[in-house]
C-alpha positions in Angstrom: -111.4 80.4 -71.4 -108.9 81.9 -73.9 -109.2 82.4 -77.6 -107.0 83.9 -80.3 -109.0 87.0 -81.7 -108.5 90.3 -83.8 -110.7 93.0 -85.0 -110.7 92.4 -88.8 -110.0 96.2 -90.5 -107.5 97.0 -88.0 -103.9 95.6 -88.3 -101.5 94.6 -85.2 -105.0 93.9 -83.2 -104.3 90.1 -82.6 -104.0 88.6 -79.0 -105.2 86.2 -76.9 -108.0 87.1 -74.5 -110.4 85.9 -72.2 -113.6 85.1 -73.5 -116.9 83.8 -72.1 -117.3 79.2 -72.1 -119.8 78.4 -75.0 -123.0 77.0 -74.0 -123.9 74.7 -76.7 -127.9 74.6 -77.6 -130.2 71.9 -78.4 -128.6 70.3 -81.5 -125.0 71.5 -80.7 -121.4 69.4 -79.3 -119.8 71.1 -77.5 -116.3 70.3 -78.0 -112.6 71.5 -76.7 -110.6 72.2 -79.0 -106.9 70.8 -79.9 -105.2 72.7 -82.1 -105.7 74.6 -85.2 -104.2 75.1 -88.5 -102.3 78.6 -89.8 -102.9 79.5 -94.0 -103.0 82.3 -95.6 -106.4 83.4 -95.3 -105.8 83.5 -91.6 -102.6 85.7 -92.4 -104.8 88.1 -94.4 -107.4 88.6 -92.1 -104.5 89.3 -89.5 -103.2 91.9 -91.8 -106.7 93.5 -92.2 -106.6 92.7 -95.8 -109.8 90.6 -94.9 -112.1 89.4 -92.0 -115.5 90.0 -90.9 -116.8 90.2 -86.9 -120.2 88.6 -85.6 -123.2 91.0 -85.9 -122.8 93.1 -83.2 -118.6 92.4 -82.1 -115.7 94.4 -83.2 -113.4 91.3 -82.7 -113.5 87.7 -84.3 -112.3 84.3 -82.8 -110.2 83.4 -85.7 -109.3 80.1 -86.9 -111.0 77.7 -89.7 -108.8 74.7 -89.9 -109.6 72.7 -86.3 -109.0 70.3 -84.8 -111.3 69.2 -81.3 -112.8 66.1 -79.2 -116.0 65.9 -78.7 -116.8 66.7 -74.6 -120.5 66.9 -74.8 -123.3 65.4 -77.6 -126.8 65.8 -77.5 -129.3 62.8 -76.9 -129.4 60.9 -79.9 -126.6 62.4 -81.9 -123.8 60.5 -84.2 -120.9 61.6 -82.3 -119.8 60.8 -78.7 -117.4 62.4 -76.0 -114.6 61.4 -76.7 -115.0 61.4 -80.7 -112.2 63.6 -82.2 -114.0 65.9 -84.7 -113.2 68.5 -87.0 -116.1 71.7 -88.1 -116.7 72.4 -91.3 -115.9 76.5 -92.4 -118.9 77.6 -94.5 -122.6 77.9 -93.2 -125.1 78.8 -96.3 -127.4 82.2 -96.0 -130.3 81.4 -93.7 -132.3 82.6 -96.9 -130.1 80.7 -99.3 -129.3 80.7 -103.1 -130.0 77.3 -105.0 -127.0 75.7 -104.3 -126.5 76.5 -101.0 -130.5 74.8 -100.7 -128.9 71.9 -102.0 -126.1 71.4 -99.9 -123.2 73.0 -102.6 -122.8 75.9 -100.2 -119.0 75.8 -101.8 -121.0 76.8 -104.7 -122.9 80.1 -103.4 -124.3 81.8 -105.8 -125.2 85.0 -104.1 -122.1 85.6 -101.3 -124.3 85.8 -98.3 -122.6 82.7 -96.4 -121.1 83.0 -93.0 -117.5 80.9 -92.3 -116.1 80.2 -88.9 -113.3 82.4 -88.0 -113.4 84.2 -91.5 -117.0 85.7 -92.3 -119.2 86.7 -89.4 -118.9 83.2 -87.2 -116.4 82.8 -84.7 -113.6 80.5 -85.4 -112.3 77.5 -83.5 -108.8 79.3 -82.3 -110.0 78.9 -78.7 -109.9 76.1 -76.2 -113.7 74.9 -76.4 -116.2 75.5 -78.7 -119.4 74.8 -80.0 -120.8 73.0 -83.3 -123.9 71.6 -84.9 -123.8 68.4 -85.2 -124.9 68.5 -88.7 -121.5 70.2 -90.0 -119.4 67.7 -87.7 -116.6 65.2 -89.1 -115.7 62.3 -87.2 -112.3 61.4 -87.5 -109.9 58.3 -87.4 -109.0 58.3 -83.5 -105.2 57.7 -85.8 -105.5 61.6 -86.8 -105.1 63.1 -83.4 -102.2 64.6 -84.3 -102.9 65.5 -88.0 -106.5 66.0 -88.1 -106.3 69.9 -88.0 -105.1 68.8 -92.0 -108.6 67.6 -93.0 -110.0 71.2 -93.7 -106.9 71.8 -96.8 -107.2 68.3 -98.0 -111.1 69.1 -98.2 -110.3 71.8 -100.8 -108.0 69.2 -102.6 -110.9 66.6 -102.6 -113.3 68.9 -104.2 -110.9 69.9 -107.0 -110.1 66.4 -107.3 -113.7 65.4 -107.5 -114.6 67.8 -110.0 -111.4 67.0 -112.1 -113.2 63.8 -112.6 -116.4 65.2 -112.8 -115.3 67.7 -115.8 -113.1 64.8 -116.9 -116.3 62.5 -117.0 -118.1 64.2 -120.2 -116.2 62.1 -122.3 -113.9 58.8 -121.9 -110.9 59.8 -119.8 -108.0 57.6 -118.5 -105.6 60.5 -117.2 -102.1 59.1 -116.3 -100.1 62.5 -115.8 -100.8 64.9 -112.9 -98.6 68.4 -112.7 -99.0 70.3 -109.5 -98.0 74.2 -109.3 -96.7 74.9 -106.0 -95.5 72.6 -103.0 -97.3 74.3 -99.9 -100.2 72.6 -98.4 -102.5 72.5 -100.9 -100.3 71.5 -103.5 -99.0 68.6 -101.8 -102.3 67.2 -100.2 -103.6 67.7 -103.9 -100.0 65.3 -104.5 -100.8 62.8 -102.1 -104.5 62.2 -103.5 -103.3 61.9 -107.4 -100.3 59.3 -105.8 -103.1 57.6 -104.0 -105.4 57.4 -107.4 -102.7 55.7 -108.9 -101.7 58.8 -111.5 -98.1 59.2 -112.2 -97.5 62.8 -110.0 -95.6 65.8 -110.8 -94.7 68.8 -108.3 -92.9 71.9 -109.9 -92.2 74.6 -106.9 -88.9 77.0 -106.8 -87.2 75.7 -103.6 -84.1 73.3 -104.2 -83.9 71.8 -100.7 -85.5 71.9 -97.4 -88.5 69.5 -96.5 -90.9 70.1 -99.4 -88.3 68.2 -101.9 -88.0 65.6 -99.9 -92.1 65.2 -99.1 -93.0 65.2 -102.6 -89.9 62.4 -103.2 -91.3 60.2 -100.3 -94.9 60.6 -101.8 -93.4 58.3 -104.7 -94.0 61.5 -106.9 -91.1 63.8 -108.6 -90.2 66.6 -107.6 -89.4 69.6 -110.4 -87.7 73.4 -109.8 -87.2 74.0 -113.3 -89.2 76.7 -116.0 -92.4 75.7 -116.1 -92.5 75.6 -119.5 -89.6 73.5 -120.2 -91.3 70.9 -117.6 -94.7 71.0 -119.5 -93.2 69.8 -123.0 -91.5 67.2 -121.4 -94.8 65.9 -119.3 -97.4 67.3 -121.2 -99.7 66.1 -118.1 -103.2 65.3 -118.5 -104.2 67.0 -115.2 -103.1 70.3 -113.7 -103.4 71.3 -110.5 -102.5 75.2 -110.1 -102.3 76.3 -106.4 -99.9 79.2 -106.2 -101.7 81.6 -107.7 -98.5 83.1 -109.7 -99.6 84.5 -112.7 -97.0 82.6 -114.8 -97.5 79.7 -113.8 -101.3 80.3 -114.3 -100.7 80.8 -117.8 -98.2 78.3 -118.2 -100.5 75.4 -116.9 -103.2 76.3 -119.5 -100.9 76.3 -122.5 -99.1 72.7 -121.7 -101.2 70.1 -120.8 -102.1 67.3 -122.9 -105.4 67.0 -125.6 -108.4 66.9 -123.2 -106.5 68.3 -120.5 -108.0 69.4 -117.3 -106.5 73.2 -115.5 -107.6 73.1 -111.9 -107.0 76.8 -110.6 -107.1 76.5 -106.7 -104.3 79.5 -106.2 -105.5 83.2 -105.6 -103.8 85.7 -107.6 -103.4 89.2 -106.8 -104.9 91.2 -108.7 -103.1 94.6 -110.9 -100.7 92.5 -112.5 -99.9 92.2 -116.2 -98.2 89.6 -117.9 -97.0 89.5 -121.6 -98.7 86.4 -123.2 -99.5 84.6 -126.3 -103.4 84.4 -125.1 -104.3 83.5 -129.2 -102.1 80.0 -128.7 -103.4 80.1 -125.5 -107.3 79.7 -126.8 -106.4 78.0 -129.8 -104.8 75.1 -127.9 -108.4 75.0 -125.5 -110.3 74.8 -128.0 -108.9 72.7 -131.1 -107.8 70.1 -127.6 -111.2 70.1 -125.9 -109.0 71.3 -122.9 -111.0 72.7 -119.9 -110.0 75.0 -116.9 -111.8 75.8 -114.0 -111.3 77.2 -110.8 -112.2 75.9 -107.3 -112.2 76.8 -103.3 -114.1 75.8 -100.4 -116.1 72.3 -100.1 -119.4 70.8 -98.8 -119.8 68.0 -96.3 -119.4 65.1 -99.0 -115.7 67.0 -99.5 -114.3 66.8 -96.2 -115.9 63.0 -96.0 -113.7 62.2 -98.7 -111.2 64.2 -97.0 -111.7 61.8 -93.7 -110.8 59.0 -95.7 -108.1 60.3 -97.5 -106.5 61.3 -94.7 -107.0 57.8 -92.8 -105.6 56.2 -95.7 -102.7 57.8 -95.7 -99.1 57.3 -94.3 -99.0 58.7 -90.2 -95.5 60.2 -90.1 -95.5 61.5 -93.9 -99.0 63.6 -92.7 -96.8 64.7 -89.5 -93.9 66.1 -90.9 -96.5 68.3 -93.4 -96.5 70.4 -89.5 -93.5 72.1 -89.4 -94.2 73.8 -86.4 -96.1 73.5 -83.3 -96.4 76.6 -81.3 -98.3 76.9 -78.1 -101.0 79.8 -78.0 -99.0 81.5 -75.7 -96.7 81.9 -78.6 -99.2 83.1 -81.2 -97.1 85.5 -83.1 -94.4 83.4 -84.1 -97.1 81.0 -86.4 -97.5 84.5 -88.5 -93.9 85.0 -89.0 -92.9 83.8 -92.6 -90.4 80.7 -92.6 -88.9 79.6 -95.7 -88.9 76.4 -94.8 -92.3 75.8 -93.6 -95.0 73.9 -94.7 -98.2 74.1 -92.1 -97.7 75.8 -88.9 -100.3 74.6 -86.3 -101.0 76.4 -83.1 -101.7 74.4 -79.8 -104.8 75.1 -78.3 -103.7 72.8 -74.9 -100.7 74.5 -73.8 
């Protein structure tokens, strides 16, 4: 069969190759996959910036945001052939910390996990593969063409889930969301503060194209303006950071409303410096009760809430989130930069 691998450390090493049919064991599906998603973790491992092989290989399937149906189930399992699915990214350390013993492997204490097509797993960037049935999602049969979607809207369920959480230690009644940053992320995190019923805010840079009008259709408005000048004017009880830009980072701690929530999901690169007011900064954390946090990954009760997210929402608004479909053939192309893109999704069927 053919898969779409690279040997992590070394850059310009990605291709498609021929690679031997998984042979599922006792408690495994076996599944063939449909598509997968392209972010920017996959672009960094491409780029050597980040990656690890399987014990033992110099190259990785890559790959974490699937999409498959089910061809093969063990006797007795949940899932059927047929059953579209979707495999979760993070497996704990076979010795693992205390969260990872209690199922918050997103929570790993001590780094050891493995993730498919990131950290010492293969991927699912190949046109069947194998998965225990214990980190399977079932989807809606309706997702067939979106599902590759559920992994990023699992990362948005967790930070939503410990937004309320966080928010919980006290009463809270939030009506004001702000999100940072109109890629993926920022507008799955969009779509579940619209579908909670919270008055939602997006602030990105572009003008036009089809993130202004996604974030329009969502119900939600869309801002390009300073981010400062948009936080007086909402001072939002929720934030939900997921660019990473160190401005905006600061910016969404300083401006939120008295018990206001930060949610940092962005990655910032490190070595920059940034002149800031950090005394006002604290001051307005602590005198508020404001908290901020930061978040990545999710467990299996995360991409369930994903699952139904998902499900709930509106078909064609989750379709045009793909801005481009590229067959594997055509690999290269999904790692070329787009202004105008939102997820790129490579098809594992053509």
């Amino acid at each position: 069969m053919r898969a779409l691998t690279v040997t992590p450390g070394e850059r310009d090493s990605l291709r498609v190759e021929e690679v031997p049919e998984p042979v599922p064991g006792p408690d495994e599906l076996l599944v063939d996959g449909i598509a997968v998603g392209v972010c920017g973790t996959d672009r960094e491992i491409v780029d050597a910036e980040f990656g690890q092989a399987p014990p033992d290989r110099q190259r990785l399937i890559i790959g974490h945001e699937s999409l498959g149906r089910v061809r093969q189930a063990p006797d007795g399992a949940d899932l059927a052939p047929g059953d579209l699915v979707v495999g979760v990214v993070r497996r704990p350390d076979p010795e693992p910390c205390g969260a990872c013993a209690r199922g918050y492997f997103d929570m790993c204490r001590n780094g050891r996990y493995t993730e498919r097509g990131i950290q010492g797993l293969d991927g699912y960037a190949s046109q069947s593969w194998t998965l225990e049935t214990d980190y399977a999602v079932r989807l809606d049969p309706s997702l067939s063409e979106v599902g590759m979607l559920l992994e990023p809207t699992s990362v948005v369920a967790k930070a939503w889930d410990q937004i309320e959480r966080i928010g919980n230690r006290s009463w809270f009644d939030p009506k004001t969301v702000l999100i940072t940053g109109a890629g993926p992320i920022g507008l799955l995190a969009a779509l579940i503060g619209v579908q909670r019923g919270l008055e939602v805010h997006v602030l990105d840079r572009v003008t036009g194209g089809p993130k202004v009008s996604l974030v329009q259709d969502l119900g939600a408005e869309y801002h390009n303006a300073d981010i400062t000048a948009v936080g007086e004017k909402l001072r939002p009880d929720i934030v939900i950071e997921a660019t990473g830009v160190d401005r905006l980072v600061c910016g969404a701690m300083a401006m939120t409303a008295e018990y206001g929530i930060v949610c940092l999901t962005g990655v910032s690169s490190p070595g920059r410096t940034l002149p800031t007011d950090l005394g006002m900064i604290n001051r307005s954390i602590v005198l508020e009760n404001d908290a901020v946090f930061g978040s990545v990954n999710a467990n299996l009760s995360h991409y369930t809430l994903a699952a139904e997210v998902l499900a709930s929402a509106d078909a064609g608004w989750l379709e045009r989130l793909i801005t481009r479909r590229l067959p594997l053939d055509r690999f290269a192309e999904a790692f070329e930069h787009h202004e105008d893109d939102v997820k790129v999704v490579i098809d594992l069927t053509t």
